[in-house]
C-alpha positions in Angstrom: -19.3 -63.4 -26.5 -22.1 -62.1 -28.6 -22.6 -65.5 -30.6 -22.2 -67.3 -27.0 -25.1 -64.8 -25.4 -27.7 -65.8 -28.4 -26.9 -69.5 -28.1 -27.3 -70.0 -24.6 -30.9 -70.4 -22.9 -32.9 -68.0 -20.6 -31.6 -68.0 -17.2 -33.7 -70.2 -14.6 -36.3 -68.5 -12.6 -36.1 -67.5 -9.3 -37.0 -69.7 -6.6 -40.3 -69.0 -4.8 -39.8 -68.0 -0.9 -42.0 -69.7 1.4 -44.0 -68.6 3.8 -42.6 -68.3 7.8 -45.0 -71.4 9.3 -43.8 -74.0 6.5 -40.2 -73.4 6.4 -39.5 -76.6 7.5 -41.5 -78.7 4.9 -40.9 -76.4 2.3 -36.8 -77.5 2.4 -36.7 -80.4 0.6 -38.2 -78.9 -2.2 -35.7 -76.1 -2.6 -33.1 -78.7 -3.6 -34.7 -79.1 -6.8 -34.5 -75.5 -8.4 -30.9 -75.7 -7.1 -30.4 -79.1 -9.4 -31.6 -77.9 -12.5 -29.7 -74.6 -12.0 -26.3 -77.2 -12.3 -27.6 -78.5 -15.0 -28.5 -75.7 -16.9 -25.2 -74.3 -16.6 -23.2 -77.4 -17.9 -25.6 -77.5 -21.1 -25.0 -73.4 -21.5 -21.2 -74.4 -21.3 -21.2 -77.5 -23.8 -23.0 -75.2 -26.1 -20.5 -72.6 -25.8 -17.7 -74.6 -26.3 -19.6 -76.4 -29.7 -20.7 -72.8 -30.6 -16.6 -71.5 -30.5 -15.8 -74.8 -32.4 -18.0 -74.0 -35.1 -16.3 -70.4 -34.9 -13.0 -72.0 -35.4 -13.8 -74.7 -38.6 -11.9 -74.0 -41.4 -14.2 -73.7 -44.2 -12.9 -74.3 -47.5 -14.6 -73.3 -50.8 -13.3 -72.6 -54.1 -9.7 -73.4 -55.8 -6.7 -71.7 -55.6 -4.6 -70.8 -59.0 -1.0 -73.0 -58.4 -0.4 -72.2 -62.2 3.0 -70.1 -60.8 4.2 -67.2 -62.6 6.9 -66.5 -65.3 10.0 -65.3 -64.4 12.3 -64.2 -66.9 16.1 -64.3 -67.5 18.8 -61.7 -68.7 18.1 -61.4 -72.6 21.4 -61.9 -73.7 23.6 -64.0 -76.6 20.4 -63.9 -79.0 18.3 -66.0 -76.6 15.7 -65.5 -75.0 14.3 -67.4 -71.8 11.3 -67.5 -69.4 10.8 -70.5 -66.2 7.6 -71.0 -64.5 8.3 -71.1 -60.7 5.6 -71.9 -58.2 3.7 -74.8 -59.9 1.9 -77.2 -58.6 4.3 -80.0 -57.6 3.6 -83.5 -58.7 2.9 -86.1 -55.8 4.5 -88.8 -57.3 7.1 -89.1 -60.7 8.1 -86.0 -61.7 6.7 -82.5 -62.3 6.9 -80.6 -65.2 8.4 -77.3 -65.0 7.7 -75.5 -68.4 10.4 -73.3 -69.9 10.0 -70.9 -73.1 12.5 -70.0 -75.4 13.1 -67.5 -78.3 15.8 -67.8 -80.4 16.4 -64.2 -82.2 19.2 -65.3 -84.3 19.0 -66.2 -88.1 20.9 -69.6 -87.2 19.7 -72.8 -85.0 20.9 -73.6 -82.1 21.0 -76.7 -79.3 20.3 -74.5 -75.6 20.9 -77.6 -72.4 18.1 -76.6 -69.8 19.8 -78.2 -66.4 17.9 -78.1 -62.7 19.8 -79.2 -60.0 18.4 -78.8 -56.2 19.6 -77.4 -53.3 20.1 -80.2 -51.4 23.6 -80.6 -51.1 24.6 -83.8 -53.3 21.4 -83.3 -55.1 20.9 -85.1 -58.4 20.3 -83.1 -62.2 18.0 -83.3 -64.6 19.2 -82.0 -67.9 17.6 -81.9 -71.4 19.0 -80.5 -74.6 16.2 -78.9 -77.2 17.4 -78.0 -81.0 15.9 -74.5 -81.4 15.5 -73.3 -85.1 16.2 -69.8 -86.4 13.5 -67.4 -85.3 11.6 -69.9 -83.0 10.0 -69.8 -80.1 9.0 -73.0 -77.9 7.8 -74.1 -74.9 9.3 -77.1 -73.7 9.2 -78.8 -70.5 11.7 -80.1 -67.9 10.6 -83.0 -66.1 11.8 -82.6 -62.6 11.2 -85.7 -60.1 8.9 -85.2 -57.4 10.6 -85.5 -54.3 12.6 -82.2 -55.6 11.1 -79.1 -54.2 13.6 -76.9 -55.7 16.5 -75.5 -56.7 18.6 -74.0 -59.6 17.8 -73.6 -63.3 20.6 -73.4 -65.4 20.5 -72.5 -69.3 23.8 -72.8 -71.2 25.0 -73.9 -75.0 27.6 -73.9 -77.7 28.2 -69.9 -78.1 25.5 -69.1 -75.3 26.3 -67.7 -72.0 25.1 -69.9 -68.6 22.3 -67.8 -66.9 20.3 -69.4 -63.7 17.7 -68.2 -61.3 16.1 -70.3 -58.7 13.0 -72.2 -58.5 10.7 -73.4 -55.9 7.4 -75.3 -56.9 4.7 -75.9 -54.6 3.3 -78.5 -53.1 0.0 -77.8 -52.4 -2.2 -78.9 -48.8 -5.5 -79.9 -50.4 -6.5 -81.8 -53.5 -4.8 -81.3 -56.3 -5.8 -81.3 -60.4 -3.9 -80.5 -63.7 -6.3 -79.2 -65.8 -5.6 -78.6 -69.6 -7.6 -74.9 -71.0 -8.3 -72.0 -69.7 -9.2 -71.2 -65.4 -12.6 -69.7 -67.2 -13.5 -72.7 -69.0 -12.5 -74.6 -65.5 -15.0 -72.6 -63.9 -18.0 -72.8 -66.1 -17.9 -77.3 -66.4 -16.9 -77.5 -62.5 -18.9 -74.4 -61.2 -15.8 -73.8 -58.6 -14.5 -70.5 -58.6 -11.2 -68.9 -57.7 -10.7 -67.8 -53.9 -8.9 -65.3 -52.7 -5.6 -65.1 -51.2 -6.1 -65.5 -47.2 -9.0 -67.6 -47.6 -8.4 -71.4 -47.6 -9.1 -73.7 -51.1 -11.2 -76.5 -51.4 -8.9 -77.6 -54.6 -5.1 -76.7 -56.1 -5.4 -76.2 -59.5 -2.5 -75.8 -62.1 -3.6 -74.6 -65.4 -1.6 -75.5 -68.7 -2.7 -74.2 -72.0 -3.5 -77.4 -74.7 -1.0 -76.4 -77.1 2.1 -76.1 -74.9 1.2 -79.1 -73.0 3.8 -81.7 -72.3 3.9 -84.6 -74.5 5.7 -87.3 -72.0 3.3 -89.4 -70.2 5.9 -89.1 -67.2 4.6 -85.5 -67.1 0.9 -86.6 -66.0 1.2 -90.0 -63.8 1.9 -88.0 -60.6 -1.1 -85.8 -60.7 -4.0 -87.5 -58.7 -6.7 -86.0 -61.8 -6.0 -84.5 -65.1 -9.1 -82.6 -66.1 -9.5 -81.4 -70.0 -12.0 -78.7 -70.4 -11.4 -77.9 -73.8 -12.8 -79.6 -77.3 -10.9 -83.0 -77.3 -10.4 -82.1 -81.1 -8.5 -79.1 -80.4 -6.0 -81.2 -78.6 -2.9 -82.4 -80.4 -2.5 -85.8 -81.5 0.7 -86.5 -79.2 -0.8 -84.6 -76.2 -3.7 -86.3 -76.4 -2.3 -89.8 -77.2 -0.3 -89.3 -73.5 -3.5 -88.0 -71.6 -5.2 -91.5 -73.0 -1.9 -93.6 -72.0 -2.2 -91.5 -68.3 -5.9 -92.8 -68.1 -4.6 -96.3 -69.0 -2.0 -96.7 -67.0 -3.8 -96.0 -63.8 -4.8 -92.2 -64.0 -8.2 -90.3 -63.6 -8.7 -88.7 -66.6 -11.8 -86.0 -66.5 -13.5 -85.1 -69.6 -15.4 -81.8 -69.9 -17.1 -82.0 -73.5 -16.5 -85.5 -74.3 -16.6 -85.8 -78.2 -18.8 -88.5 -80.3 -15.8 -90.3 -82.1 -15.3 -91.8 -77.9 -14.5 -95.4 -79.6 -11.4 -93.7 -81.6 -11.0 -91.6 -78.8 -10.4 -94.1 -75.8 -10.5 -97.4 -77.2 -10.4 -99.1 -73.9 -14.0 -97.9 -72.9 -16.6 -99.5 -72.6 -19.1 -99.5 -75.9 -22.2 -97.7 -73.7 -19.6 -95.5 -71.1 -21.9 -94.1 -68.1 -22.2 -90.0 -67.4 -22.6 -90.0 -63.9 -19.9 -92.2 -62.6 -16.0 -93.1 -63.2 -15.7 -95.8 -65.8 -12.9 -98.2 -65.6 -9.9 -97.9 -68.3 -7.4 -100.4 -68.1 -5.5 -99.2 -64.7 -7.1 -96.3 -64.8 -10.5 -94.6 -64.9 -12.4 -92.2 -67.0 -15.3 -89.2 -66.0 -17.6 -88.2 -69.1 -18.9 -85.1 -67.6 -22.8 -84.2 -68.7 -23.4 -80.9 -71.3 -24.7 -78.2 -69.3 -24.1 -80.1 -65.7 -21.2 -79.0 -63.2 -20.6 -82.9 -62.2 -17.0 -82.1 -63.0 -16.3 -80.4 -60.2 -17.5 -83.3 -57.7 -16.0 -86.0 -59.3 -13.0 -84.2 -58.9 -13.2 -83.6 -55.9 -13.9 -87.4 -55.3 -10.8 -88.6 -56.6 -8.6 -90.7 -54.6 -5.2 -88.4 -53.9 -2.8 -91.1 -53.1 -0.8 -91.1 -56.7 0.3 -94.3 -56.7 1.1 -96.8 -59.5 -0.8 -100.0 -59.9 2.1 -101.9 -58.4 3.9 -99.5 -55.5 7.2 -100.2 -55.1 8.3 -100.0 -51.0 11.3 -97.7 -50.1 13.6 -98.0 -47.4 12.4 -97.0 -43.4 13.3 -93.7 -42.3 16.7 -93.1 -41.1 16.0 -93.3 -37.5 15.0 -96.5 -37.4 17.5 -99.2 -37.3 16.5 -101.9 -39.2 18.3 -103.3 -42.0 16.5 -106.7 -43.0 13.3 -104.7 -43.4 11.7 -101.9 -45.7 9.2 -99.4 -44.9 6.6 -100.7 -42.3 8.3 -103.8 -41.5 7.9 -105.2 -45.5 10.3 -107.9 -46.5 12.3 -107.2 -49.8 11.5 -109.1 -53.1 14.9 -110.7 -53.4 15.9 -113.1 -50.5 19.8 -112.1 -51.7 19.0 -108.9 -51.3 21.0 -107.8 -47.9 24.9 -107.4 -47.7 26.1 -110.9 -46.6 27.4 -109.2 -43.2 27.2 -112.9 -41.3 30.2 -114.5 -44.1 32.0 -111.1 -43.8 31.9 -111.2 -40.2 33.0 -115.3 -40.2 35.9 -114.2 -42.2 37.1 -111.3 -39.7 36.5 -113.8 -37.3 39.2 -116.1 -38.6 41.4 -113.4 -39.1 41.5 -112.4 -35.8 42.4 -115.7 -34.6 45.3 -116.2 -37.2 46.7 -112.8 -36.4 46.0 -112.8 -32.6 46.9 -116.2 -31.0 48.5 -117.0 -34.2 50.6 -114.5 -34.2 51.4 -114.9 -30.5 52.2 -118.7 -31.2 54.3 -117.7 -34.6 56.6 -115.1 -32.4 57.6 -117.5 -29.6 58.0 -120.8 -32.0 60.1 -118.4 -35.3 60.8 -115.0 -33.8 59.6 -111.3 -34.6 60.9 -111.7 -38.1 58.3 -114.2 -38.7 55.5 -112.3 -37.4 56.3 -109.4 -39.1 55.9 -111.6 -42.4 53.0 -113.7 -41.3 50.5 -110.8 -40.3 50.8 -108.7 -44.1 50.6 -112.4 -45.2 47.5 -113.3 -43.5 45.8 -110.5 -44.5 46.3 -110.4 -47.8 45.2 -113.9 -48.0 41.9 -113.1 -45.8 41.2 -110.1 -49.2 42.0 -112.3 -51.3 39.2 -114.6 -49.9 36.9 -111.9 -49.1 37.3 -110.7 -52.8 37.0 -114.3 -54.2 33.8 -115.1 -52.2 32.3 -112.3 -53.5 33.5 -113.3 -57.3 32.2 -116.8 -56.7 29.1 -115.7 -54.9 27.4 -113.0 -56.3 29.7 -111.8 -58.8 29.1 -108.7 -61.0 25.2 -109.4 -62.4 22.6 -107.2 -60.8 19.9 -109.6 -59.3 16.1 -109.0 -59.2 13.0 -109.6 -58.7 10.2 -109.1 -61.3 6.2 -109.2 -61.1 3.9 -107.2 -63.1 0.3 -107.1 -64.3 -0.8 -106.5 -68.5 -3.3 -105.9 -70.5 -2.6 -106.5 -73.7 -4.8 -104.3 -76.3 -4.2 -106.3 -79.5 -6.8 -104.8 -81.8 -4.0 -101.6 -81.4 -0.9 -104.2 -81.2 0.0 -102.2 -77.4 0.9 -103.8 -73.6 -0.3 -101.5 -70.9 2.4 -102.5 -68.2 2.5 -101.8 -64.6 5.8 -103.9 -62.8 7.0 -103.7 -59.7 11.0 -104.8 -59.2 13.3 -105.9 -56.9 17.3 -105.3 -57.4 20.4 -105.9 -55.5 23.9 -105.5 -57.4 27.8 -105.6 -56.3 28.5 -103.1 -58.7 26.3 -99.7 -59.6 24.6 -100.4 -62.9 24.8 -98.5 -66.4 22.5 -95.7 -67.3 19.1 -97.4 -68.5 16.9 -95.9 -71.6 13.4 -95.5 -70.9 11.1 -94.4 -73.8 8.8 -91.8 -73.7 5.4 -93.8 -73.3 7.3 -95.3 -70.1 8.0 -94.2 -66.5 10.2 -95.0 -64.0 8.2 -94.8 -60.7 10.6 -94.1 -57.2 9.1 -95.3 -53.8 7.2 -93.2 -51.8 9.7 -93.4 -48.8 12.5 -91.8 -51.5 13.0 -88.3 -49.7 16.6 -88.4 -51.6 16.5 -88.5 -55.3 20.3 -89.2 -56.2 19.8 -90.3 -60.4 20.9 -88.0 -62.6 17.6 -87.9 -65.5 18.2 -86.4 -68.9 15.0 -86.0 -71.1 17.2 -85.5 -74.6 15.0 -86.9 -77.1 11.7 -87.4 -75.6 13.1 -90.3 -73.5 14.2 -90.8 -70.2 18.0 -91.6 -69.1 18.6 -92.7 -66.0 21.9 -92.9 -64.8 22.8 -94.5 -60.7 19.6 -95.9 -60.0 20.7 -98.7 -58.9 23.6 -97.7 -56.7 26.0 -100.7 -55.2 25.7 -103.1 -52.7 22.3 -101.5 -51.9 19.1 -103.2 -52.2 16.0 -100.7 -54.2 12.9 -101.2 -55.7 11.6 -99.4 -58.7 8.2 -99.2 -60.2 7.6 -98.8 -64.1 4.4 -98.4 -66.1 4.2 -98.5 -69.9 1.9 -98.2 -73.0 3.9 -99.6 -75.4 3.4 -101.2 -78.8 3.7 -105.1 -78.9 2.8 -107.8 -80.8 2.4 -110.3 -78.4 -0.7 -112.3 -78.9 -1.9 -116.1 -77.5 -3.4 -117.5 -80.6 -6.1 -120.4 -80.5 -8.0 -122.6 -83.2 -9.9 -125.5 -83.2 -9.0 -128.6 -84.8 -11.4 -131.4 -85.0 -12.7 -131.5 -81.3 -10.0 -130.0 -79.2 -8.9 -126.5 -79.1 -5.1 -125.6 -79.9 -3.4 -123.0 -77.9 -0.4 -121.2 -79.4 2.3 -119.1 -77.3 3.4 -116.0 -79.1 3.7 -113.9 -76.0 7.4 -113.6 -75.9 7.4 -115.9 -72.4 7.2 -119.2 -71.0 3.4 -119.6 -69.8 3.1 -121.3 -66.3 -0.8 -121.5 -66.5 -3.9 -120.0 -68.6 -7.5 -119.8 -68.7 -9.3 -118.9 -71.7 -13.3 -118.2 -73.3 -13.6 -119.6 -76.6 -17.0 -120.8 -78.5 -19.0 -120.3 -75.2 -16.7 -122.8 -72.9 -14.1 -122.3 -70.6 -10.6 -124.0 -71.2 -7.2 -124.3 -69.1 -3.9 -123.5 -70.9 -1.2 -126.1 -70.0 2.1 -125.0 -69.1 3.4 -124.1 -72.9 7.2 -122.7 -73.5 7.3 -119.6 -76.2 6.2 -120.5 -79.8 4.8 -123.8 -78.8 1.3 -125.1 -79.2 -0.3 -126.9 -77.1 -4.1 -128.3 -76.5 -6.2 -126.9 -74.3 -7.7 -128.7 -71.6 -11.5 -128.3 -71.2 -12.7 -126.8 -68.0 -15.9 -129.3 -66.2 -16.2 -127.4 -63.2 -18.0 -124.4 -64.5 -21.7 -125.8 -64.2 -25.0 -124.6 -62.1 -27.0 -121.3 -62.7 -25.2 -118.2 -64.2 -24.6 -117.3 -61.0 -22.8 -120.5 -60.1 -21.0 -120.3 -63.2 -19.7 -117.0 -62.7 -18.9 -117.4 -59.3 -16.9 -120.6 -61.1 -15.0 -118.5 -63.6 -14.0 -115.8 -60.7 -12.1 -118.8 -58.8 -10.3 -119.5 -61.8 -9.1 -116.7 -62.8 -8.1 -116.1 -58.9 -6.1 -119.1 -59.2 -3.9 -118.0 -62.1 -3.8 -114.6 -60.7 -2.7 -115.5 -57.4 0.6 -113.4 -57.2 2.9 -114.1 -53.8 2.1 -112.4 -50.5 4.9 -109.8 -50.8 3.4 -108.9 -54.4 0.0 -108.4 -53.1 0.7 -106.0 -50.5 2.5 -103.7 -53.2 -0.6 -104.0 -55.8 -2.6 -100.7 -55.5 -5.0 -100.5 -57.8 -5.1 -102.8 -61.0 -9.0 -103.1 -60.8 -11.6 -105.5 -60.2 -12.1 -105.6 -64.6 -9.0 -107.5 -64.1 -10.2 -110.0 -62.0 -14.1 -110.3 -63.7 -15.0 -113.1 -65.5 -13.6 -113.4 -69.2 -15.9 -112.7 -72.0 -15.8 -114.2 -75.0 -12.3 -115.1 -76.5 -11.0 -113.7 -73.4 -7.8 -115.3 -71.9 -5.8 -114.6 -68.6 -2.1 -116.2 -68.0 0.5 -115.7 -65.9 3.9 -115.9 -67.5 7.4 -116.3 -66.2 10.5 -114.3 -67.2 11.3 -111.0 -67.3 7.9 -109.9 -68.4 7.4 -106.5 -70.4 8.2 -102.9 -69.0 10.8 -100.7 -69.8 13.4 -102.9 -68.1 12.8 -106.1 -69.6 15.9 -105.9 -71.6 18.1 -105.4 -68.3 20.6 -108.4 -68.2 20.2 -109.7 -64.5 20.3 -112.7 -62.6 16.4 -113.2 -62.2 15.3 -114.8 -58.9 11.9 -114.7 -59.8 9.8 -113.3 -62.6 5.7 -113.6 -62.5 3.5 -112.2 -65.0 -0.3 -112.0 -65.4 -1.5 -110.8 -68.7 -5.1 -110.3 -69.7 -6.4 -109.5 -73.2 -8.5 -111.1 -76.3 -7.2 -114.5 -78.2 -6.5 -114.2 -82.1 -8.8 -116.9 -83.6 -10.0 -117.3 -86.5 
């Protein structure tokens, strides 16, 4: 009422009473006081009503510490152990959940860390660590995303199994991971901590440099990844996964960016700008400015919709009953994809006539005995078909789908991968092997996480993730070393083209000695010449406007493709610069899966990178 009674005007005058003898011409004119009394009223209650709106806003400032807090098991069997509960949750892949352990005994020892959710036929995620005598280690389990929480288990040869529960939090605002210290956050963002009841502009999880993970699955679900100490102090292996985050489609925040920045992140450019994001591969990169809280705001800028360059599409929620359609209405990648319900349904068909007015026709023509033959006979001949079909048709390969976008990094011999897949199998498929500078990516739509993940090793193992007779996608990135390379020379006039990328190329454009060329359709290890591109004339204008069709034209992926690509980037698109080459492959491409062996439908590839010429 008080903030209502300042906001709101004076009230009106009072109307001026006329005298007796001109009562009757003085009545039209009272109507008007009476007018802009109504009208003065409806403003005074608009301006209330803005004034309690404004009372009501929710103002955020400030970030709230999701770091979580150590809780700490029963000391027993030599072993110590402590589990972070309460962390920031990842909002896409997996979250890291760090664990410390002492070992107080003279000997080593192998502990098995184990979460498992509380979901009932929840999935696990396991990982063995060899602990040596006297050590203490921080370790991380990678838990995936769509688990909220549940059990931690710790066990081992000669150890007792101890657990405690764990919940990790999922945050309503923006979210960051920052590497160093909340202090050091706060003096390169200028954001400081809030308190409890009072609502955050910003979720921040703190993780000390040392003890940070070393998997790159560990980043790729956290919209921003913020470092705010030296880059120096950072370990090689921590920091060689923050640069493989930024590549692989990450934002990657740098508060004292260091001067060796072309050893550093290779992938940016040679004169980086330090007031905006600068592309990096997938991904993008923030220098921040010494002695300037830009940090904070490009931060706060960043896109939170984790996805991968290329988003696989899960299934539609369970209340809608759709079956020949994902999420929104999408169309799966594999036309084989769906359970062949019309050729099971033709086959009951026929069984029900052989065993209904067959049957009725067997009984009066041979008798009961012969119906009691003919029915067990007629089915097991209608298995026996159903079975065979099956055999025949789609027999035990797993079928897919592949389509993925490269670039390949030569000068460091590395592919940095994003794929999106398509499978359908009869039968469930092995556990898969993923290194540790790969992820596996799950739709967004996957509420259930049923594959069992063991991180043994640095690696991931996936075992039932592709479950049978049921169609799923599955995204991967990777930042893995290769030696592919598309190797060109001239001879005489023309220009040779040589495939060494480890595929069939369908088509290819290329830069080399300041003219544009086409590559022909060239299997792997062939050579080939290159044809000569004509079109590419005008001013520099015209001519870039030329090479931006082209390189459309190879890069033109299928509808179905396109509406799964998130963000690759519009570098991968720009014109090529000089020995610069673009092709789109067939095969199984590169990823983490490439080594699958499937029945492939259809595999496109576009790769991007620098030709090795002389």
């Amino acid at each position: 009422m008080e903030l209502v009674l300042r906001t709101s005007p004076p009230p009106p005058p009072p109307p001026v009473v006329p005298a007796p003898a001109e009562e009757t011409d003085a009545a039209p004119e009272e109507a008007a006081p009476a007018d802009d009394s109504e009208a003065t009223e409806d403003a005074t209650a608009k301006e209330a009503a803005v004034a309690e709106d404004v009372e009501h806003e929710v103002v955020r400032s400030g970030y709230a510490d999701t770091t979580g807090n150590l809780q700490n098991l029963e000391d027993m069997d030599g072993l110590r152990v402590s589990v972070r509960s309460g962390a920031l949750r990842a909002k896409r892949g997996y979250t890291p959940v760090e664990v410390t352990l002492y070992n107080t005994e003279n000997v080593p020892r192998p502990v098995r860390l184990r979460f498992q959710g509380y979901s009932s036929g929840s999935s696990t995620t396991e990982r063995v660590v060899e602990l040596g005598a006297r050590q203490r280690l921080t370790t991380h389990l990678l838990v995936p995303a769509p688990v909220a929480s549940g059990m931690f288990t710790v066990d081992g040869p000669g150890i007792r199994s101890r657990n405690t529960g764990v919940y990790l939090d999922e945050g309503n605002t923006p979210t960051a991971l920052v590497l160093g210290s909340s202090k050091a956050f706060e003096a390169v963002t200028g954001i400081h901590r809030v308190e409890d009841p009072k609502p955050a502009e910003v979720d921040v999880r703190f993780v000390p440099v040392q003890d940070a993970p070393r998997e790159l699955a560990a980043y790729v679900g956290f919209p921003v990844v913020l470092v705010t100490e030296e880059v120096a102090s950072v370990p090689s292996d921590v920091w060689a996964a923050l640069e493989s985050y930024a590549a692989a489609g990450g934002s990657l925040l740098i508060a004292l960016p260091p001067r060796d920045l072309p050893q550093r992140l290779p992938l940016l450019n040679l004169e980086p700008q330090r007031d905006t994001w600068n592309d990096y591969g997938f991904g993008q990169v923030y220098l921040c400015q010494s002695g300037a809280r830009d940090c904070g705001n490009a931060a706060l800028l960043v896109d939170q919709d984790s996805k991968p360059p290329v988003d696989p599409i899960g299934p539609p929620p369970r209340w809608e009953n759709n079956r020949f359609a994902l999420n929104g209405g999408e169309t799966p990648l594999l036309p084989n994809a769906l359970v062949p319900l019309g050729r099971f349904l033709f086959f009951i068909f026929l069984f029900s006539l052989a065993v209904g007015p067959g049957g009725l026709i067997l009984a009066r023509r041979k008798g009961p005995v012969a119906l009691l033959i003919g029915v067990p006979a007629v089915s097991l001949v209608t298995c026996l078909v159903i079975v065979g079909n099956s055999l025949l048709v789609d027999g035990f390969v797993t079928h897919a789908s592949r389509y993925s976008y490269t670039w390949l990094d030569r000068p460091r011999d590395r592919a940095v991968t994003a794929v999106v897949g398509g499978y359908y199998a009869n039968l469930a498929a092995r556990t898969v092997r993923l290194p540790s500078h790969s992820v596996l990516m799950a739709p967004a739509e996957m509420d259930d996480w049923l594959v069992d993940v063991n991180w043994t090793g640095g690696g991931m193992e996936a075992e039932g993730f592709l479950p049978a007779r049921t169609y799923v996608e599955w995204g991967e990135v990777a930042v893995a070393p290769s030696r592919a390379r598309l190797a060109v020379r001239r001879e005489g006039n023309t220009v040779k083209v040589q495939n060494a990328l480890g595929a069939p190329i369908q088509r290819g454009y290329l830069r080399y000695g300041q003219q544009s060329y086409w590559v022909p359709e060239l299997a792997d290890g062939a050579e080939a010449v290159a044809i000569e591109v004509t079109s590419e004339s005008g001013s520099e204008k015209e001519r870039r406007e030329a090479q931006e069709r082209n390189i459309l034209e190879i890069v033109d992926a299928p509808t179905p493709v396109k509406r799964r690509v998130t963000k690759v980037g519009v570098e991968f698109y720009a014109p090529l610069g000089e020995r610069g080459f673009v092709v789109r492959l067939k095969g199984m491409g590169y990823g983490p899966l490439a080594g699958m062996k499937v029945e492939l439908h259809e595999g496109l590839h576009y790769v991007r990178g620098q030709v090795d010429a002389p």
